[in-house]
C-alpha positions, 0 to 999 in steps of 0.5 A, a space after each residue: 074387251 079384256 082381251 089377252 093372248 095366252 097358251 095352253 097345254 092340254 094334258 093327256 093321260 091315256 091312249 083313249 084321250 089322245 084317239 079322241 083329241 085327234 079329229 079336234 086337232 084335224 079341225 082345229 086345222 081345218 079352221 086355221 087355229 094352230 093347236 098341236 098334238 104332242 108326244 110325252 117326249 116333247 112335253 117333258 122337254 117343255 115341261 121337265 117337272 112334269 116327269 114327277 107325276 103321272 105318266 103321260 100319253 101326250 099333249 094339245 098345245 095352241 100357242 096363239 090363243 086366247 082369253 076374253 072375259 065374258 061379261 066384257 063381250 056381253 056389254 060390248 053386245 
């Protein structure tokens, strides 16, 4: 179904975003996904470039995620 594993890190700008991502990751446990919520700190040790931009509140990183493509899931429907 094309179907492939990939990462992600969600940048968080502002006290506000990290607040509202919060009870996504509480949930996100809840079901067993494994996201993560990450200061500036552990972002910056990932990610050393991103010191160059905006500074950032934190991070939601998931590590065992993945991607299909919708068409492929309609046609196997």
């Amino acid at each position: 179904m094309l179907f492939w594993r990939a990462s992600y890190l969600r940048l968080l700008y502002d006290s506000d975003e990290i607040k509202r991502m919060r009870p996504i990751v509480d949930m996100h446990h809840r079901l067993g996904v494994q996201s993560e919520l990450l200061d500036p700190g552990d972002v910056y040790r990932l990610l050393p470039q991103l010191r160059e931009g905006e500074p950032l509140a934190g991070s939601v990183t998931n590590d065992s995620d993945g991607i299909v493509h919708h068409d492929a899931v309609v046609w196997a429907h």
